[in-house]
C-alpha positions in Angstrom: 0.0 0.0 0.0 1.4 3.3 -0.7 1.4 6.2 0.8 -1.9 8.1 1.5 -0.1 11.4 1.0 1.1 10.4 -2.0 -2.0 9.5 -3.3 -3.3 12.5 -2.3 -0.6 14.5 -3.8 -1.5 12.5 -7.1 -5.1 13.6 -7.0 -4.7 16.9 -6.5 -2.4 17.1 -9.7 -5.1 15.1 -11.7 -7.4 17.7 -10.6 -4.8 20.7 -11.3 -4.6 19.0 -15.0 -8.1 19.2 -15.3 -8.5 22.6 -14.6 -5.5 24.2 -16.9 -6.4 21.7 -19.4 -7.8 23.6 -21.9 -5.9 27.0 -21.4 -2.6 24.7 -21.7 -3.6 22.9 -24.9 -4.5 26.9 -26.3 -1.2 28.0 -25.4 0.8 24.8 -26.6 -1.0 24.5 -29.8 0.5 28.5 -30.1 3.9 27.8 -28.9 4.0 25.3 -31.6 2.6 27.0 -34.4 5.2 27.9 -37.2 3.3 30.0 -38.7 2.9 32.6 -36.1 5.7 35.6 -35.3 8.5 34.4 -33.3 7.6 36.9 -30.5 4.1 36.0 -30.0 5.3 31.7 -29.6 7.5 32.9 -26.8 4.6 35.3 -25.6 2.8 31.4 -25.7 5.6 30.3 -24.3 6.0 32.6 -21.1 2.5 32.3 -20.2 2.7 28.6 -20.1 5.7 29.3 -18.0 3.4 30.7 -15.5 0.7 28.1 -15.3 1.7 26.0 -11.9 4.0 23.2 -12.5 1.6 20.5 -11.4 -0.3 21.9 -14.2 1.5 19.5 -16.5 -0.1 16.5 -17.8 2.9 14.9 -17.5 3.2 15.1 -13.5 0.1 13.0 -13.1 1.5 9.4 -12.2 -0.6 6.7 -12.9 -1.4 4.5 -10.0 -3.2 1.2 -8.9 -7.0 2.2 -8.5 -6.8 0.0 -5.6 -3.3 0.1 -3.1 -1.8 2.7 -4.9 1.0 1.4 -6.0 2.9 3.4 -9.0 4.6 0.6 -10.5 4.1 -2.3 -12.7 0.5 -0.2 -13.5 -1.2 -1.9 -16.4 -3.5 1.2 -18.1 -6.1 -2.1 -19.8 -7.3 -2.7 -16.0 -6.0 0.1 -14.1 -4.3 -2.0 -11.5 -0.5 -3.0 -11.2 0.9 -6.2 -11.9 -0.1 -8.0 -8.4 -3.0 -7.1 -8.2 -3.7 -8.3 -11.2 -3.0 -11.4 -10.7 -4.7 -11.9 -7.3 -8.0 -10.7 -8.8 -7.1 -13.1 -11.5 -6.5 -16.4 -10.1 -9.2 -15.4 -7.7 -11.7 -15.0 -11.6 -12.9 -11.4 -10.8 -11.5 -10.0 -14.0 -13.4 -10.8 -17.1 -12.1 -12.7 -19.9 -8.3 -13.1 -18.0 -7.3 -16.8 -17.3 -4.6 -18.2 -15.8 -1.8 -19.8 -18.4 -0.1 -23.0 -17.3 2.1 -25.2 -19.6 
């Protein structure tokens, strides 16, 4: 189980993400844009600059929906690899089965 301040932390940065989603992709899409003067991209590029850090979709860490754990996460079930295969032996995942040769 990890730590219920990270976990916490983590949420608070998918909810940070959330809110600046939209003025970040605006600003990005700008920064980006070749076609536009060189002065308003870093204009883009300074106001991105002052969105909050945790802002960044890139911060979020994905994490096991149900100890927490930020490893061996597999995105199909949302759960990391131990997990996984507790809930699988045990048949509470749909359509996973146990391989044995």
């Amino acid at each position: 189980m990890a730590k219920l301040s990270s976990i916490n932390k983590n949420e608070r940065r998918k909810k940070l993400v959330k809110k600046y989603a939209a003025k970040y992709a605006k600003l990005k899409a700008q920064a980006e844009d070749e076609s536009l003067d060189e002065t308003e991209r870093l204009i883009a590029r300074l106001k991105m600059a002052e969105i909050p850090r945790n802002a960044n979709p890139t911060r979020v860490r994905n994490r096991c929906a149900t100890t927490g754990r930020p490893r061996g996460y597999y995105r199909k079930f949302g759960i990391n690899r131990i997990e996984l295969r507790d809930l699988g032996n045990k048949g509470l995942i749909p359509g996973l089965t146990k391989s044995s040769w």
